[in-house]
N, C-alpha and C positions, 0 to 999 in steps of 0.2 A: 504493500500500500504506500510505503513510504516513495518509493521507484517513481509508483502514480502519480504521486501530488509532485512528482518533478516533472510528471510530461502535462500536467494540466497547467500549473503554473504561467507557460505563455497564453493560455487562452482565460487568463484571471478574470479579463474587463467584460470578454462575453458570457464568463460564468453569474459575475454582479448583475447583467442585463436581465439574465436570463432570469433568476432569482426574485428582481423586480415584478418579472412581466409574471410569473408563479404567481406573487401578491395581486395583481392585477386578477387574474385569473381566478382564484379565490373569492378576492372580493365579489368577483362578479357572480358565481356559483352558489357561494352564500347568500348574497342577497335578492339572489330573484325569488327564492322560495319566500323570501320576508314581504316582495312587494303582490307577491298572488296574493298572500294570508291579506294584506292591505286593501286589495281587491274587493273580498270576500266582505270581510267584518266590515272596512268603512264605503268601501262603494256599494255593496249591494246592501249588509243588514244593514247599515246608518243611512242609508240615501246621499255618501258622499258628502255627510256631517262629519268634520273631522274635530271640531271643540266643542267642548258641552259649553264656552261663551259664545253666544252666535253674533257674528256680524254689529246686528239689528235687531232692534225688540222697544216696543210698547211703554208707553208711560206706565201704562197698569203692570204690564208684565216686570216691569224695573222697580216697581213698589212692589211686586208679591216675591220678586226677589232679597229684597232689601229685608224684606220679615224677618228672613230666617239666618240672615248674617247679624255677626256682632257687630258694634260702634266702627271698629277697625277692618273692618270686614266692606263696612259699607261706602267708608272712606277711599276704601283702594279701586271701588265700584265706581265712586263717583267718578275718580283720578280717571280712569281707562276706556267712559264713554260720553259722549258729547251730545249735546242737545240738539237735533239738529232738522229741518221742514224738508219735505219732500223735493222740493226743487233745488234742492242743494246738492253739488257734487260731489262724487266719492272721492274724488283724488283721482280717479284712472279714465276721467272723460267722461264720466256718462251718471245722470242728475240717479237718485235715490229713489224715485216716481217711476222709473225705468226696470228697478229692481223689485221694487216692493210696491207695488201697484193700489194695495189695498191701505199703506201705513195712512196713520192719522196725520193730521198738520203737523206734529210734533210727537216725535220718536228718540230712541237715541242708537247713536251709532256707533262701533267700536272704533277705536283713536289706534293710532299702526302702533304696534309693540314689537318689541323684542321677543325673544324665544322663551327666555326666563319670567318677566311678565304674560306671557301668553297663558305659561304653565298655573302661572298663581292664580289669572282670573279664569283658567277650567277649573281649578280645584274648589276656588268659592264656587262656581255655580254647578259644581258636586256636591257641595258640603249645602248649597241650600235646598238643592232638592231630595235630597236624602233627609236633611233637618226637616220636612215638607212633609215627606214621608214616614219617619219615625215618628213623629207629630200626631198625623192620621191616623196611628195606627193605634197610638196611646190614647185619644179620644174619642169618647162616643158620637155619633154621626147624626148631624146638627139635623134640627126638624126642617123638611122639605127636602131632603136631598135623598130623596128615592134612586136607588140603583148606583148610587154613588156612597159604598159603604165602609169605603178604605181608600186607603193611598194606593194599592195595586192596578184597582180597576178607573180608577183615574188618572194613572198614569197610561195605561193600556189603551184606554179609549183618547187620553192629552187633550180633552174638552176644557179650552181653556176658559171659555167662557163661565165653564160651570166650577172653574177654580176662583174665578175673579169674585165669583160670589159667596164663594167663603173668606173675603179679606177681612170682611169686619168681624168675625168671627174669629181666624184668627191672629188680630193684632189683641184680642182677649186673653188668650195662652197666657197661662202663668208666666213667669217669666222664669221659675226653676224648671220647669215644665218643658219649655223654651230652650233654657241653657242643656237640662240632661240629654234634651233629643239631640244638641247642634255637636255636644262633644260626642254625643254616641255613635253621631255622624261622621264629624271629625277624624275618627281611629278606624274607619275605613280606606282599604286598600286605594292607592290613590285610581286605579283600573277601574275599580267599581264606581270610585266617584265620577269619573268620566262617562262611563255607560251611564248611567242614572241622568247628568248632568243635561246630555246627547239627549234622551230623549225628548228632556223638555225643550231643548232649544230647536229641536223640529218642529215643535207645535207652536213657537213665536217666528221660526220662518212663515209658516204655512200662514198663521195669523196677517204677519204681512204681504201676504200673495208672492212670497218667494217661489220659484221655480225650481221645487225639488228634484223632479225627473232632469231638468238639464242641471242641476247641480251636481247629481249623482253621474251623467253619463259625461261630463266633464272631468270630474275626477277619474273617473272608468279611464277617459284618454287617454288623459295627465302622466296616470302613474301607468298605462300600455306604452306609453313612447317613452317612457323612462327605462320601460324593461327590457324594451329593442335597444333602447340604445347600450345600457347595459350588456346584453347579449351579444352584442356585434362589439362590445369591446375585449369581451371575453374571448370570443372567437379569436380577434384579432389573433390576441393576446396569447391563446393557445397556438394558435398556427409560427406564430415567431418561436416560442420557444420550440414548437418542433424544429423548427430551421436551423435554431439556434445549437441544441443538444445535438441534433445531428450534425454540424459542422466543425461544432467540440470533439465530440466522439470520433470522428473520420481525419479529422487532424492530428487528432491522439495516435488513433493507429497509422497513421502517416509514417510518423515520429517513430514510433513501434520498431514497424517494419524497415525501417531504413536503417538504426542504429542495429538491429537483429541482424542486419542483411551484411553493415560493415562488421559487424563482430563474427559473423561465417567467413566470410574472404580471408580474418586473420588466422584461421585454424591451419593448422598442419594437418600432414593427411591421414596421421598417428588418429585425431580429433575428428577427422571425419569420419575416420573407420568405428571409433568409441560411439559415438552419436547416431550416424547413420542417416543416409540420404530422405528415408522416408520421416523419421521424425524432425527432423531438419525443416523438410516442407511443411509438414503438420504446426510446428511453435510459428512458422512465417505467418500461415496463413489460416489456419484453422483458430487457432489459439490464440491470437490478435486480433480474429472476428470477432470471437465470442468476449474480451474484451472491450470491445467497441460497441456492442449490444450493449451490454451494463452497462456503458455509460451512457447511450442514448436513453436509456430509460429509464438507470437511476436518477442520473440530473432530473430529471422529473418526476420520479415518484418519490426520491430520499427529501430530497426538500419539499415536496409540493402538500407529501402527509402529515408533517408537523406543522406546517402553514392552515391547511384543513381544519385538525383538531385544535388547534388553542383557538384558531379563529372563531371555530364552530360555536366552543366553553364561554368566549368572549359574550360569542351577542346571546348564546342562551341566558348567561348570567346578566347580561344588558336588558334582556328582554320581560326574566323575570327574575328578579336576586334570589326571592325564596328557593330555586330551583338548586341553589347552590348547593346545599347539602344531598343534595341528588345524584348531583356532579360527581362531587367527595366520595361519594359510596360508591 
C-alpha cells in the first residue's frame, strides 16, 4: 500500500476534485428524498402552506390571535405585521386586492423577516392555536354552539367564523386557566406546533380569498425544478468522477506497467529463468488490471461511503434530534 500512495501521489489534485465532486454527489442523493417528503407533507397535505404565520390575516383573526399569546408574545406580533388596505402593494408589484380579493379595508400583512424571526412568529402562532385548543378542551361548550363541541372538530371543519364568535367568551378565560393551557402549549414539540399552527392559517388565507390551489401547485413547481436541478447536478457530478477515477486509475497503471517493464529488461537471464516468461506477463498485465479496477472503484466507493453515512446521521439528527439515540443504538 505504501508503493501505492507513491504512484497516486502525482494524481493528488485530481484525487481532491474528485472527492469534492463525491460531496456534491451526496449532497444531491440525500436531499432529493428530503424534497419529495417536502412535496408530500407541505405541497399536497398543507396546500403548499409552508408557516403556521401566514402572509395575511384579518383584524378579527389578529385579535383571536393575540388571546392566547402572552404580553411579550403579542409585542413580537405587533413588531412583525403591518396594518395595511387592500390597494397597497406587496413589495413585489402587485397591490394586496390582487391577492386577497375578499380582505376587508384593513388587514395586516406580514413585514419580510429573516429566517430566525420567521421561526419565532411560526412558533407563536403554534403556541396560540394549541393554547386555543387546550382551552376548548378544558371548557364546557358555551350555549349555542351546537356541533361545535371541542377544539378538534373546529379545527377540522376551520369555521372561522364560528370561532370569531366565541371571542367574547373567550377573552372571559380565567387567566390561570389561560396561562396553564398556553405553557401546556408551550412544551410542545416545536413540529407539532407548526402543524396545529398550519392549519389555522389556511383558514385566514381562505378567509381572504387567497388562492390555495395555485398556492399549492406553485410550490409543487418550486420545489420540482429544485429537484431537476439538483438531479442534473448530481448527475453531472457523478459522470466527472467516473472520468475522473478512471483517468486516476489508468495512469496509475501506466506508471505500473512501465516501471515493471524497466525492472524486466534489468534481469539477467539467471532471473528470467527463476520467474519465468509466463508469470512475467501475468504481474505486466493481469495483475496491474486488477489493480487499476480497485482503484477505479475504490476512489469511489472508499470515500463516497463515509460521505453517505455521516451525511445520512447528519440530517436525520437535523431532521429530528430525538432520533438521536436511535442512531446510538
Amino acid at each position: 500500500m505504501g508503493k501505492l500512495k507513491g504512484y497516486l501521489k502525482p494524481f493528488l489534485g485530481g484525487l481532491i476534485v474528485t472527492v469534492m465532486l463525491l460531496f456534491v454527489q451526496a449532497f444531491s442523493d440525500l436531499n432529493l428524498p428530503n424534497y419529495m417528503s417536502e412535496i408530500v407533507n407541505v405541497g399536497i397535505q398543507q396546500n403548499g402552506v409552508e408557516h403556521a404565520a401566514p402572509d395575511a390575516i384579518s383584524t378579527q383573526g389578529f385579535e383571536l390571535v393575540s388571546t392566547f399569546l402572552t404580553d411579550s408574545e403579542k409585542l413580537i406580533l405587533s413588531d412583525n405585521y403591518a396594518l395595511v388596505s387592500p390597494t397597497d402593494s406587496n413589495g413585489a408589484g402587485k397591490t394586496y386586492q390582487s391577492i386577497y380579493p375578499n380582505a376587508q379595508p384593513t388587514f395586516y400583512a406580514k413585514k419580510s423577516l429573516d429566517e430566525a424571526a420567521t421561526v419565532q412568529l411560526d412558533n407563536l402562532f403554534g403556541i396560540a392555536t394549541t393554547t386555543f385548543i387546550n382551552v376548548m378542551q378544558e371548557s364546557s361548550p358555551p350555549a349555542g354552539t351546537t356541533g361545535q363541541t371541542g377544539a378538534p372538530s373546529m379545527m377540522k371543519g376551520l369555521d372561522l367564523t364560528s370561532l370569531y364568535k366565541l371571542q367574547p367568551m373567550l377573552t372571559q378565560v380565567p387567566q390561570p386557566v389561560m396561562a396553564a393551557a398556553h405553557d401546556k402549549a408551550a412544551s410542545n414539540d416545536a413540529r407539532m406546533l407548526q402543524q396545529s399552527g398550519i392549519q389555522l392559517a389556511k383558514g385566514f388565507y381562505q378567509e381572504l380569498g387567497a388562492d390555495l390551489s395555485g398556492m399549492q401547485t406553485t410550490y409543487i413547481m418550486r420545489i420540482g425544478i429544485i429537484m431537476i436541478l439538483i438531479a442534473l447536478m448530481g448527475g453531472v457530478a457523478t459522470i466527472f468522477v467516473s472520468l475522473l477515477s478512471s483517468r486516476i486509475a489508468t495512469g496509475v497503471a501506466r506508471n505500473l506497467r512501465k516501471d515493471v517493464f524497466n525492472k524486466i529488461e534489468s534481469f539477467s537471464n539467471k532471473e528470467f529463468d527463476q520467474f519465468g516468461a509466463a508469470s512475467l506477463i501475468t504481474r505486466s498485465t493481469n495483475d496491474i488490471t486488477q489493480i487499476q479496477q480497485f482503484l477505479q472503484i475504490g476512489i469511489r466507493m472508499i470515500a463516497y461511503a463515509p460521505i453517505m453515512g455521516a451525511g445520512g446521521v447528519f440530517m436525520a439528527i437535523q431532521k429530528s434530534p430525538s432520533m438521536s439515540w436511535i442512531l446510538g443504538v
